[in-house]
KEFIFI-710668 format. One record per atom (N, C-alpha, C, O): x, y, z; chain; residue in one letter; atom name. Coordinates in Angstrom, 3 decimals. Atoms other than C-alpha are relative to their C-alpha. Layout:
BEGIN
PT     east    north       up chaine residu atome
PT        X        Y        Z      A      A    CA
...
//
This chain:
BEGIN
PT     east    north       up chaine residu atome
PT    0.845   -1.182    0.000      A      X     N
PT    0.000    0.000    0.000      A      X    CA
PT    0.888    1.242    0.000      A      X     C
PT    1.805    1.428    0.799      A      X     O
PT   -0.708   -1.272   -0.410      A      X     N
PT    1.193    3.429   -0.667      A      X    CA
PT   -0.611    1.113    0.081      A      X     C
PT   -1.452    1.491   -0.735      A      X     O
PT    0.910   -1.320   -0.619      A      X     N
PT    0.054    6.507    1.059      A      X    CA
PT   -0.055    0.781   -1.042      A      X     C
PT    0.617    0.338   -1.974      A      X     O
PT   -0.161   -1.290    0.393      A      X     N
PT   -0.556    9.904   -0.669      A      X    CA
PT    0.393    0.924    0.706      A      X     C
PT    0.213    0.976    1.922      A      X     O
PT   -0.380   -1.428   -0.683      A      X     N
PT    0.971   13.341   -0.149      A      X    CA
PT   -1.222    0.354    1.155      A      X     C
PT   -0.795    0.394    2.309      A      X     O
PT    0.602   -0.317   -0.808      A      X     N
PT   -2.240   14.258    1.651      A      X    CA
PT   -0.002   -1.211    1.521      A      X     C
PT    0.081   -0.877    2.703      A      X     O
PT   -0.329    1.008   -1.512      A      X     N
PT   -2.010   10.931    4.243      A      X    CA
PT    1.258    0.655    0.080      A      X     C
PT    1.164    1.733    0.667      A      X     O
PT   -1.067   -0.427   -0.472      A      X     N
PT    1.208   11.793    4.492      A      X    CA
PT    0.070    1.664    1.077      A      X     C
PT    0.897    2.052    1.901      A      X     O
PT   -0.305   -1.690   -0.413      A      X     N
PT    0.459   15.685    5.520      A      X    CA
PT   -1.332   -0.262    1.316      A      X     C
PT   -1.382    0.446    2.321      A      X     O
PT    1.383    0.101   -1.254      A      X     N
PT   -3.048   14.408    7.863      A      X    CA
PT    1.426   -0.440    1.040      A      X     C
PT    1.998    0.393    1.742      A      X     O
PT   -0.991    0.371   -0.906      A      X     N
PT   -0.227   12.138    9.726      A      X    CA
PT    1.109    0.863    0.818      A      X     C
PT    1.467    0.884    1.996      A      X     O
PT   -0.459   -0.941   -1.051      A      X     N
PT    1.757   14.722   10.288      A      X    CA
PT   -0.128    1.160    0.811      A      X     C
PT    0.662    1.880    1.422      A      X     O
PT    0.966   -1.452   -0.935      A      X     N
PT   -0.902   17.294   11.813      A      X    CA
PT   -0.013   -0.895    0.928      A      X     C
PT    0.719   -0.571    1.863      A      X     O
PT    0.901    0.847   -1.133      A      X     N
PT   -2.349   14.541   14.014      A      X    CA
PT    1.701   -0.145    0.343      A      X     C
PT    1.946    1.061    0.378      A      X     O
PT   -1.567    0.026   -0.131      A      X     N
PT    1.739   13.961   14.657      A      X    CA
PT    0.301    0.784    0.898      A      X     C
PT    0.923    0.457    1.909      A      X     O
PT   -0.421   -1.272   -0.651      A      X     N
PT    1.946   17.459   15.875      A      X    CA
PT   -0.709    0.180    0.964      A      X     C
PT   -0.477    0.755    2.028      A      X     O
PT    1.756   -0.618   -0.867      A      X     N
PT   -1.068   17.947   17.472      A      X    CA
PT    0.539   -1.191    1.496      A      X     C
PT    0.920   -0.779    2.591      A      X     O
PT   -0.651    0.653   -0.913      A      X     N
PT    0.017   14.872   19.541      A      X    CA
PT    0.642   -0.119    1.215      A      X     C
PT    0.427   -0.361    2.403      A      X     O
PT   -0.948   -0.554   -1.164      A      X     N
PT    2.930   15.712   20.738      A      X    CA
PT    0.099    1.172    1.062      A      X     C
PT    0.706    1.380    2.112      A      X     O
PT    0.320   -1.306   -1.031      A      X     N
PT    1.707   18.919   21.934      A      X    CA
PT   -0.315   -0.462    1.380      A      X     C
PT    0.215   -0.258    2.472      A      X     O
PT    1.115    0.146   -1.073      A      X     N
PT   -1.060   17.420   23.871      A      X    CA
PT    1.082   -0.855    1.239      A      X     C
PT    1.060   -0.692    2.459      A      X     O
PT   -0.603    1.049   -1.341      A      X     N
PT    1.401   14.717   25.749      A      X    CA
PT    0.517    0.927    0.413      A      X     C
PT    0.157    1.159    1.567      A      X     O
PT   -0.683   -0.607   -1.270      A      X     N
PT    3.779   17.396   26.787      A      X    CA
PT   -0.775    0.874    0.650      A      X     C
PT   -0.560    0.937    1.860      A      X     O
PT    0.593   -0.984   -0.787      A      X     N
PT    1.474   20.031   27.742      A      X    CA
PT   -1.095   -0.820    1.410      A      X     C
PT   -1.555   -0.077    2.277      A      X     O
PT    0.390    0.430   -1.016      A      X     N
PT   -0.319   17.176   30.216      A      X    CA
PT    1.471   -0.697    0.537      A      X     C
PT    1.235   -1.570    1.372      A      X     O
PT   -1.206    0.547   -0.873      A      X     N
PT    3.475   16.066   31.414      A      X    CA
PT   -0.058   -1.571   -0.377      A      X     C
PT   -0.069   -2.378    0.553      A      X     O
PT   -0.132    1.213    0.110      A      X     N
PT    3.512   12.843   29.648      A      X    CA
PT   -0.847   -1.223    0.955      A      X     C
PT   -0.624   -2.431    1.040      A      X     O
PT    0.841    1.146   -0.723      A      X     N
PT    0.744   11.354   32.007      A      X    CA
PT   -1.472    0.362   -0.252      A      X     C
PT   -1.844    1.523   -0.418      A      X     O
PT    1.136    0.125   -0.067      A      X     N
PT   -2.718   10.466   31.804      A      X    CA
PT   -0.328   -0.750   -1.773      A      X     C
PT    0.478   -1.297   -2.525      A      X     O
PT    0.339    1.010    1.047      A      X     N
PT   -4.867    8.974   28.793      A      X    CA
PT    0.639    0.343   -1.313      A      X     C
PT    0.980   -0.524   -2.116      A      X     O
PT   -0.591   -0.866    1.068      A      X     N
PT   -3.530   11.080   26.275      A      X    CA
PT    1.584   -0.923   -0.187      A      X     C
PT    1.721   -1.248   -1.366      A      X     O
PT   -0.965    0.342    0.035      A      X     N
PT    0.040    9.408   26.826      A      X    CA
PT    0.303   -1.472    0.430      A      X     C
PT    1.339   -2.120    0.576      A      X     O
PT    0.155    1.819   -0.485      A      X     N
PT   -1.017    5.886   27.869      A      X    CA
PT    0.867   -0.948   -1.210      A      X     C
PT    0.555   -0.837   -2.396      A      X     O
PT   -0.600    0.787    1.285      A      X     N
PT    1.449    3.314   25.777      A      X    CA
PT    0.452    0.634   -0.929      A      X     C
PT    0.659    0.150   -2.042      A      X     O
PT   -0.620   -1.094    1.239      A      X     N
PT    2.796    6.532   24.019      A      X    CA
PT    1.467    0.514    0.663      A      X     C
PT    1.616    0.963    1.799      A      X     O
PT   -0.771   -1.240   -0.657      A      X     N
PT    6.187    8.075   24.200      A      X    CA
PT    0.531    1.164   -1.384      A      X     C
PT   -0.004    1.225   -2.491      A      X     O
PT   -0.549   -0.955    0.982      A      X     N
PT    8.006   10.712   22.139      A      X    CA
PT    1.235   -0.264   -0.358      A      X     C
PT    2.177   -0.236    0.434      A      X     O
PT   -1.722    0.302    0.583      A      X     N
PT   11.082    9.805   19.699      A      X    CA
PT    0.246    1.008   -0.782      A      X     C
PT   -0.389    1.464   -1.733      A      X     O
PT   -0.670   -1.006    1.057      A      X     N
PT   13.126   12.172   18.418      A      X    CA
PT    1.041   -0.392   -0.576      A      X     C
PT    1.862   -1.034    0.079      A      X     O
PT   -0.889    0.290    1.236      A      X     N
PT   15.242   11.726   15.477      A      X    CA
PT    0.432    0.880   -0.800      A      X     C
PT   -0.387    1.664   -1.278      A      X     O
PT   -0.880   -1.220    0.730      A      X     N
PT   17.692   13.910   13.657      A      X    CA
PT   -0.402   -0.978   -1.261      A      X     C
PT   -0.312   -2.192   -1.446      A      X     O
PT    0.413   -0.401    1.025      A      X     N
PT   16.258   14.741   10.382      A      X    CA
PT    1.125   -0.707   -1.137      A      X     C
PT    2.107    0.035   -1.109      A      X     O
PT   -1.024    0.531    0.522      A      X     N
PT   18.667   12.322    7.697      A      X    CA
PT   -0.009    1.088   -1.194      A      X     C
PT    1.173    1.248   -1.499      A      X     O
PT    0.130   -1.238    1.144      A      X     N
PT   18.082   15.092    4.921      A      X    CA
PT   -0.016    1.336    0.400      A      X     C
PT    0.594    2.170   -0.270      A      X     O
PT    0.253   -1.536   -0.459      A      X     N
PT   17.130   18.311    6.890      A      X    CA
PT    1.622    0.477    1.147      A      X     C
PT    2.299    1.503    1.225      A      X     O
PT   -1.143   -0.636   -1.397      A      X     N
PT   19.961   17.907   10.227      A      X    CA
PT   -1.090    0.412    0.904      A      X     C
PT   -0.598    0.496    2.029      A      X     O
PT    0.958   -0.290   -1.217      A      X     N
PT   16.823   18.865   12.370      A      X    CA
PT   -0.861   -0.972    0.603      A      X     C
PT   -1.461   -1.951    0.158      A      X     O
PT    0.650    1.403   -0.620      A      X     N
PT   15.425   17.103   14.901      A      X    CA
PT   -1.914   -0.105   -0.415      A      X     C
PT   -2.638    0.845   -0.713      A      X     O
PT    1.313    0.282   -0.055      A      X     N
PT   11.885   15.551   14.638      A      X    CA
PT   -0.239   -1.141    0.797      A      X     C
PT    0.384   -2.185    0.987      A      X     O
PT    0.387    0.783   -0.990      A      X     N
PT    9.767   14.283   17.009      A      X    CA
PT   -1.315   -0.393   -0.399      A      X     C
PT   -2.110    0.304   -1.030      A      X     O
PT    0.978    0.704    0.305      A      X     N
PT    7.236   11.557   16.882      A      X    CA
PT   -0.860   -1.067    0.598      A      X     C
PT   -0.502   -2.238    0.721      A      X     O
PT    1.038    0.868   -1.113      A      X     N
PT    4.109   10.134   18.978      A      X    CA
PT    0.475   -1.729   -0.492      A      X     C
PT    0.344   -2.061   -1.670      A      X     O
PT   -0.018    1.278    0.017      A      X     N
PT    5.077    6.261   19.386      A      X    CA
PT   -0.549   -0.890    0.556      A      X     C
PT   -0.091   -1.104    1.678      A      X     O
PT    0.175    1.002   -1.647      A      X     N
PT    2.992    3.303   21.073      A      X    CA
PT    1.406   -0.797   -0.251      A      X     C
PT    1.989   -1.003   -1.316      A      X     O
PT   -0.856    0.222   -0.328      A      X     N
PT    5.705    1.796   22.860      A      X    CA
PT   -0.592   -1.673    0.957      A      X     C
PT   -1.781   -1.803    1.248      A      X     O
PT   -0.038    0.665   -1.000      A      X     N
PT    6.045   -1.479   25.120      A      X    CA
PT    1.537    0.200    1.163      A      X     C
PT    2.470    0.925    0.819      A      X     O
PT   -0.869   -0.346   -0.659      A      X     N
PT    8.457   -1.432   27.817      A      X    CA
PT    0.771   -1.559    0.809      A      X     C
PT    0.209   -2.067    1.779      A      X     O
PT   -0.861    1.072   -1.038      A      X     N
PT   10.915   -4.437   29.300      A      X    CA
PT    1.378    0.443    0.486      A      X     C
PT    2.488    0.557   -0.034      A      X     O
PT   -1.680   -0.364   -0.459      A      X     N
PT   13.324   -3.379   31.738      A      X    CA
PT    0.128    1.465   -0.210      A      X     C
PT   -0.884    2.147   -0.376      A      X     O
PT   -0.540   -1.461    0.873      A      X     N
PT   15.036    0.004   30.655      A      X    CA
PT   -0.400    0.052   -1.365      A      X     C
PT   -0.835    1.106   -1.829      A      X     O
PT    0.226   -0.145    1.682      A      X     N
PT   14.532   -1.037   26.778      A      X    CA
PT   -1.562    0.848   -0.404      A      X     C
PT   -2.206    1.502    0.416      A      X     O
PT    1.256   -0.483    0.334      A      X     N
PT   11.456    0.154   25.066      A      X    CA
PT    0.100   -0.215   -1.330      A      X     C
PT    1.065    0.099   -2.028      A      X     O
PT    0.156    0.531    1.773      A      X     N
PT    9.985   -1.354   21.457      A      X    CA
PT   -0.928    1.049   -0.664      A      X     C
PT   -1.736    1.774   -0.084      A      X     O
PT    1.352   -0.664    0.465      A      X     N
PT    7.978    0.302   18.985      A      X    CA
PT    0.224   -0.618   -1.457      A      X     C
PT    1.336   -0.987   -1.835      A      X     O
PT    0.310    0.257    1.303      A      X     N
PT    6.765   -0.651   15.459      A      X    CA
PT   -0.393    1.308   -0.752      A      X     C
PT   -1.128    2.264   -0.501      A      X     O
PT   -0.261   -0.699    0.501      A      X     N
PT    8.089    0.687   12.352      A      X    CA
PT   -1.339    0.079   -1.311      A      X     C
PT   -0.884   -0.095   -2.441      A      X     O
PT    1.332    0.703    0.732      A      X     N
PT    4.199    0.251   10.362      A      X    CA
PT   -0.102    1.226   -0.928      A      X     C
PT   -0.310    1.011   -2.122      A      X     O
PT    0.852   -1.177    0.672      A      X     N
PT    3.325    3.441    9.036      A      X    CA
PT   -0.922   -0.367   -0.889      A      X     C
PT   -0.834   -0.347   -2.117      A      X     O
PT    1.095    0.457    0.329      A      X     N
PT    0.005    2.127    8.803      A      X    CA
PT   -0.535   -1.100   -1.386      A      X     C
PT   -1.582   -1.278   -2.009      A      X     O
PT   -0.094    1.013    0.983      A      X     N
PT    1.076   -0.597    6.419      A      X    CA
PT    0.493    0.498   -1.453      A      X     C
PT    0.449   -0.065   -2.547      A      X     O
PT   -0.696   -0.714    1.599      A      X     N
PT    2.724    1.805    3.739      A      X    CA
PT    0.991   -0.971   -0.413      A      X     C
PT    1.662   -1.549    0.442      A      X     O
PT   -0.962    0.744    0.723      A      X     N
PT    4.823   -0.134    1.404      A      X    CA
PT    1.666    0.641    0.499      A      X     C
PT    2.758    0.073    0.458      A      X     O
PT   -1.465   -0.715    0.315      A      X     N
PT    7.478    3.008    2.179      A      X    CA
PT    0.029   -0.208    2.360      A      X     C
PT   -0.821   -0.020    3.231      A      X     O
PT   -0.879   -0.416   -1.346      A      X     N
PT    9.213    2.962    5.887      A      X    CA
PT   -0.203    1.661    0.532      A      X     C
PT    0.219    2.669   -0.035      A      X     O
PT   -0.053   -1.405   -0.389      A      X     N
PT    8.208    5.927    8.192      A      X    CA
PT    1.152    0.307    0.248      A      X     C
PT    2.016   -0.396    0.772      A      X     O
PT   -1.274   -0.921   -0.675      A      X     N
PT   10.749    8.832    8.542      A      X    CA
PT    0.659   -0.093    0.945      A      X     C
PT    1.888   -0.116    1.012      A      X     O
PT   -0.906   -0.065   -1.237      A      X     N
PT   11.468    8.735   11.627      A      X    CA
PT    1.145   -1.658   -0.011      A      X     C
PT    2.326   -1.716    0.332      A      X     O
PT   -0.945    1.320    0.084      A      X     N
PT   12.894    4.896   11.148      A      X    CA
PT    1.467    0.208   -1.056      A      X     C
PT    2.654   -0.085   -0.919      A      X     O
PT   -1.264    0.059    0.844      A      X     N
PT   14.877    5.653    8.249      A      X    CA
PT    1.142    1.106    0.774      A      X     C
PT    2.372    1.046    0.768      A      X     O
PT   -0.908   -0.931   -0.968      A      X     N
PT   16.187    8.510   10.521      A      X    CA
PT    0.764   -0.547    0.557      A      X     C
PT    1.929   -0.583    0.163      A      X     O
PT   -0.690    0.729   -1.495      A      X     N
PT   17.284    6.709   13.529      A      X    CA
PT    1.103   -1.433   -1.040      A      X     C
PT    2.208   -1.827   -0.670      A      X     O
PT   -1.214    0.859    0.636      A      X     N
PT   18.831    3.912   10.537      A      X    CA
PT    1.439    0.929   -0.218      A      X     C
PT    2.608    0.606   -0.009      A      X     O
PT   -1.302   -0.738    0.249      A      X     N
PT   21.014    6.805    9.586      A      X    CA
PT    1.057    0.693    1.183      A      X     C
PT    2.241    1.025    1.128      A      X     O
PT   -0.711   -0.579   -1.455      A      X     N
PT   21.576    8.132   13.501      A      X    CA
PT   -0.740   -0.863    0.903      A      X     C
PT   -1.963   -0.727    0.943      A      X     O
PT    1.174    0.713   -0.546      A      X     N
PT   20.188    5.753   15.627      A      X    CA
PT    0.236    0.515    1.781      A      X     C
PT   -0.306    0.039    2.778      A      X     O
PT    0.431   -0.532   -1.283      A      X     N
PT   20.944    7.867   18.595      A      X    CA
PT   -1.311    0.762    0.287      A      X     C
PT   -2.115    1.029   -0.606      A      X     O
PT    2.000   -0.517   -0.576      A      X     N
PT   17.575    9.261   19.901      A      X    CA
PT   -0.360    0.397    0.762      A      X     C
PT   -0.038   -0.265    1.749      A      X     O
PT    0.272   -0.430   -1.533      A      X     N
PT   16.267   11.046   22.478      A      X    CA
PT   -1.704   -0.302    0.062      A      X     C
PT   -2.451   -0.150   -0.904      A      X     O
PT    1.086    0.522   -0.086      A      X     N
PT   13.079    9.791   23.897      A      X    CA
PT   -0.721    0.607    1.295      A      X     C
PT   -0.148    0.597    2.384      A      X     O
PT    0.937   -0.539   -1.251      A      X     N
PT   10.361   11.372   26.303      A      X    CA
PT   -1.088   -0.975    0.342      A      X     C
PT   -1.815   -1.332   -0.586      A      X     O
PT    0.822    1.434   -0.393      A      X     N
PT    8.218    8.441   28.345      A      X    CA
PT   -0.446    0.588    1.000      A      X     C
PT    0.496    0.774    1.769      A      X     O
PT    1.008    0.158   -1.373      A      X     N
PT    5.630    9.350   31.211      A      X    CA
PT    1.397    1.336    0.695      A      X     C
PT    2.097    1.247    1.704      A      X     O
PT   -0.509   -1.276   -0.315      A      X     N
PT    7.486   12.790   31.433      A      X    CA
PT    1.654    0.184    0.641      A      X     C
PT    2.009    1.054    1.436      A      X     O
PT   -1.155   -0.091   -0.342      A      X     N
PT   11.151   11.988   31.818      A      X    CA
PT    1.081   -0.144   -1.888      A      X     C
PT    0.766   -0.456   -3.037      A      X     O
PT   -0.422   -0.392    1.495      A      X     N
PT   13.113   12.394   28.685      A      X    CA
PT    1.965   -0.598    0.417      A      X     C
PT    2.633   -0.409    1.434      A      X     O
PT   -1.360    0.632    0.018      A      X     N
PT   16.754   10.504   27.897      A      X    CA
PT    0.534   -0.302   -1.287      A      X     C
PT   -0.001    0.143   -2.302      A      X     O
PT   -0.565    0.148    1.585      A      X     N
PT   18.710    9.444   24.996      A      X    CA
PT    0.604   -1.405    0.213      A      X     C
PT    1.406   -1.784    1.067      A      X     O
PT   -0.211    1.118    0.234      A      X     N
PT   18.831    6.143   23.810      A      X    CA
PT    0.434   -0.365   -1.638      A      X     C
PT    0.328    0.365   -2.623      A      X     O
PT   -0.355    0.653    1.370      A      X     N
PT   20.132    3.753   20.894      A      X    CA
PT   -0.905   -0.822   -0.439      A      X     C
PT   -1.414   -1.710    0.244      A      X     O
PT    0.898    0.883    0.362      A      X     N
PT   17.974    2.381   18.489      A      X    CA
PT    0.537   -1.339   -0.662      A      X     C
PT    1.663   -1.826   -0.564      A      X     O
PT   -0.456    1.786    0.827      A      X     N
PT   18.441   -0.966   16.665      A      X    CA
PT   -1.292   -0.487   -0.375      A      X     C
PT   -2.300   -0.228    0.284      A      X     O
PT    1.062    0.865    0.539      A      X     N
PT   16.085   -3.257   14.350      A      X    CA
PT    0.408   -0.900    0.703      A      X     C
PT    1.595   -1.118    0.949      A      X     O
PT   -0.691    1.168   -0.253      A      X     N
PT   15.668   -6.323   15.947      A      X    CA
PT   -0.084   -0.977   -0.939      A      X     C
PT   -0.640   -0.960   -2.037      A      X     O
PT    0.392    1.203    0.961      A      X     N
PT   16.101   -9.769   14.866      A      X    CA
PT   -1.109   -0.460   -0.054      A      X     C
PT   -2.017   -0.194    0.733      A      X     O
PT    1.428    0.979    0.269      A      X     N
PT   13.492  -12.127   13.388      A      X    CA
PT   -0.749   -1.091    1.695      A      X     C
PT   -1.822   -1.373    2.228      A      X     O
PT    1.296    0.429   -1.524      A      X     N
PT   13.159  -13.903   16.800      A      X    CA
PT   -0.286    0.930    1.004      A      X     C
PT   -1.390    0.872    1.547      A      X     O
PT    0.253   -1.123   -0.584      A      X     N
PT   13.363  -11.075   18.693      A      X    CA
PT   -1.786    0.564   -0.373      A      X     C
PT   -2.834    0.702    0.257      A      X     O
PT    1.386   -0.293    0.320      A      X     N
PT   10.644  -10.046   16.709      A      X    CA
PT   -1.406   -0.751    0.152      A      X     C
PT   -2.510   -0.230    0.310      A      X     O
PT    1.085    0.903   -0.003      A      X     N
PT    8.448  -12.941   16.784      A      X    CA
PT   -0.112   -0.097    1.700      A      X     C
PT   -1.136   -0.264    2.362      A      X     O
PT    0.194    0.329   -2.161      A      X     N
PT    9.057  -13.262   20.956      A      X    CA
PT   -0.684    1.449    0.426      A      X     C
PT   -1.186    1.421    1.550      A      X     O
PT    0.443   -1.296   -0.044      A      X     N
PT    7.827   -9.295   20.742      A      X    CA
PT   -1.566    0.194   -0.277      A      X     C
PT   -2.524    0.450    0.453      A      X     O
PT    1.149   -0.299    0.819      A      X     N
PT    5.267   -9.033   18.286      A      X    CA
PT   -1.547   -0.278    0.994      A      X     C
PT   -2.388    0.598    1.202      A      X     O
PT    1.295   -0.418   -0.770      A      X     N
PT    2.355  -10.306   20.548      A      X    CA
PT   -0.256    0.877    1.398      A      X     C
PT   -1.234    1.258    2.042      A      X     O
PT    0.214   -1.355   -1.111      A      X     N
PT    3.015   -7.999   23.127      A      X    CA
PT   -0.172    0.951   -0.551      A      X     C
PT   -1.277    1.436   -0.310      A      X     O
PT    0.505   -1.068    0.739      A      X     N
PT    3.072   -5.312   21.012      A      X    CA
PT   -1.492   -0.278   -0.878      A      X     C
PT   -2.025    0.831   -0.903      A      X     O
PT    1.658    0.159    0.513      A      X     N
PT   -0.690   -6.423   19.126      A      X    CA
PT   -0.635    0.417    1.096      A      X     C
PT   -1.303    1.450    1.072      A      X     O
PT    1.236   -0.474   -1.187      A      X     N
PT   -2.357   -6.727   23.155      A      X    CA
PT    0.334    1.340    0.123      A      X     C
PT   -0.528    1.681    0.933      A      X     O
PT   -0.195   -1.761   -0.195      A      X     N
PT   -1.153   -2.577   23.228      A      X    CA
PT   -0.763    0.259   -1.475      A      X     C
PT   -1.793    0.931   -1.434      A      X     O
PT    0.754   -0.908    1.095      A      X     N
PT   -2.206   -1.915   19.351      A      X    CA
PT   -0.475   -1.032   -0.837      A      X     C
PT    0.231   -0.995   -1.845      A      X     O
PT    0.503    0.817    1.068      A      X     N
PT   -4.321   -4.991   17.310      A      X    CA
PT    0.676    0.537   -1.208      A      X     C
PT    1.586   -0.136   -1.693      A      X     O
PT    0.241   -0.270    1.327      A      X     N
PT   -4.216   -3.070   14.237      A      X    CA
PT    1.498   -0.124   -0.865      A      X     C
PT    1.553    0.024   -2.086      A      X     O
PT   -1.035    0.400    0.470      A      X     N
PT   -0.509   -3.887   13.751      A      X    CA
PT    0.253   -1.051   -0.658      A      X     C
PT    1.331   -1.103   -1.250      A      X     O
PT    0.028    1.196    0.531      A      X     N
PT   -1.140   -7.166   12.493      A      X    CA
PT   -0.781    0.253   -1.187      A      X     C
PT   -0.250   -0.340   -2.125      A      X     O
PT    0.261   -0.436    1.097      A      X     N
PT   -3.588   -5.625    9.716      A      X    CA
PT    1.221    0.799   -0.717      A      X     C
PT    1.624    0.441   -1.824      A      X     O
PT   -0.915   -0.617    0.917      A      X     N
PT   -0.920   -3.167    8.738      A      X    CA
PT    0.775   -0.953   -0.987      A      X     C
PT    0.999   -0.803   -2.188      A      X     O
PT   -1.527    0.912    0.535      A      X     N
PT    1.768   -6.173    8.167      A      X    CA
PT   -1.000   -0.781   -1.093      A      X     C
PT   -0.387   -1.707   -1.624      A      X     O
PT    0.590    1.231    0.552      A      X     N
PT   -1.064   -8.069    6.094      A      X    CA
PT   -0.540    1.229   -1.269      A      X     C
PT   -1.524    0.965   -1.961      A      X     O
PT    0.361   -0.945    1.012      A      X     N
PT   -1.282   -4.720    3.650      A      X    CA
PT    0.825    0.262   -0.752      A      X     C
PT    0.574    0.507   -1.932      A      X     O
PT   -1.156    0.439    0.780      A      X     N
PT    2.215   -4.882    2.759      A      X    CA
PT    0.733   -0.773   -0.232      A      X     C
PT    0.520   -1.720    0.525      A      X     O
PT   -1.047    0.882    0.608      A      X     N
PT    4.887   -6.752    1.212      A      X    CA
PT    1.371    0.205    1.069      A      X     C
PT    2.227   -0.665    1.229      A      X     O
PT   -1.437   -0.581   -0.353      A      X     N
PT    7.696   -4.629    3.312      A      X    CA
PT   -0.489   -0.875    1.604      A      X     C
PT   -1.518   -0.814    2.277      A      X     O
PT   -0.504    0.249   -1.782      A      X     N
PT    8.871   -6.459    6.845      A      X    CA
PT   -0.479    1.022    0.772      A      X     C
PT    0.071    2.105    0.570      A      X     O
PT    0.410   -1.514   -1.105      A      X     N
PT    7.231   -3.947    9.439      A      X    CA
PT    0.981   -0.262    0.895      A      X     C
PT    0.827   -1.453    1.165      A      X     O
PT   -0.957   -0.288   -0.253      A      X     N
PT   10.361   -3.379   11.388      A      X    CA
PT   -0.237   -0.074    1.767      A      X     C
PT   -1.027    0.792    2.142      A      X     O
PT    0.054   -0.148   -1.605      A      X     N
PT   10.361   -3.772   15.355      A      X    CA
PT    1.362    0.684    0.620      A      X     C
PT    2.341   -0.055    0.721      A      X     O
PT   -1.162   -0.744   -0.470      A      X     N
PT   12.999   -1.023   16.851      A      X    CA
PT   -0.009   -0.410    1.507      A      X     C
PT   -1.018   -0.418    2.213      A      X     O
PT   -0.140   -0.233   -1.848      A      X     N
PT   14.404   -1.543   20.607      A      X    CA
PT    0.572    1.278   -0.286      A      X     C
PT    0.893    1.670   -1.408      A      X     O
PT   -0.056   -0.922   -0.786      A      X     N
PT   15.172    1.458   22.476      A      X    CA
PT    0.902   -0.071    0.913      A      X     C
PT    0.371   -0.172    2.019      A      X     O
PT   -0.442    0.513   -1.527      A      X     N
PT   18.237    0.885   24.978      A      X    CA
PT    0.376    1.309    0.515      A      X     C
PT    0.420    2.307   -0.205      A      X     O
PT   -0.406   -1.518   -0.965      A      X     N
PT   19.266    3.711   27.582      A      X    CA
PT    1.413   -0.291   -0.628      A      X     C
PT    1.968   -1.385   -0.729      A      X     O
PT   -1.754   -0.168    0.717      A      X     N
PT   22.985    5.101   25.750      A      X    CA
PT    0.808    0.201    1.601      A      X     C
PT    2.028    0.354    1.662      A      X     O
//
């Protein structure tokens, strides 16, 4: 499946709009439930961008799926973090900088249903494209 310029430009209002809302309630309450904020230096611009993520959490790490709603193309922010995969990340109102990484295939498969009971609709995305939907860890740098 591949998006249009306009999905592409809704995603990134609702994107913005987002991130507002989590920091202006301090990263807590429903608004930020299973969400945190990744920021990623811009692989074309040099500027950072930041981007609402559901997240799971084991330990210090933290996962998120790379879906962009089953687009054939890889969201930005992933190809970002491939090119810098340092990151700074805001979670339930504490903010740090971590390293990203794809994981492996079992990694992924020992993951994947934890991440569905937080967001079902991840398993439709992967069944819309052809492209691997990508599972990133998160470790504290």
């Amino acid at each position: 499946m591949v998006h249009s310029p306009f999905f592409k430009r809704v995603v990134h209002l609702v994107s913005v709009t987002h991130t507002a809302l989590i920091r202006l309630v301090g990263g807590k309450g429903i608004l930020a439930r299973n969400c945190l904020l990744l920021t990623t230096r811009g692989r074309k611009s040099g500027r950072d961008v930041t981007t609402p993520l559901i997240y799971i959490a084991e330990g210090e790490k933290l996962y998120v799926v790379g879906s962009f709603g089953g687009s054939d193309t890889a969201p930005d922010w992933y190809l970002n973090l491939k090119k810098t995969p340092e990151v700074t990340v805001e979670v339930q109102g504490k903010t740090g900088t971590y390293l990203a990484r794809t994981v492996d295939p079992d990694e992924k498969a020992r993951l994947w249903p934890k991440l569905l009971a937080v967001y079902a609709p991840y398993e439709s995305y992967q069944q819309k494209t052809t492209r691997v939907i990508p599972v990133v860890e998160l470790a504290p740098a």
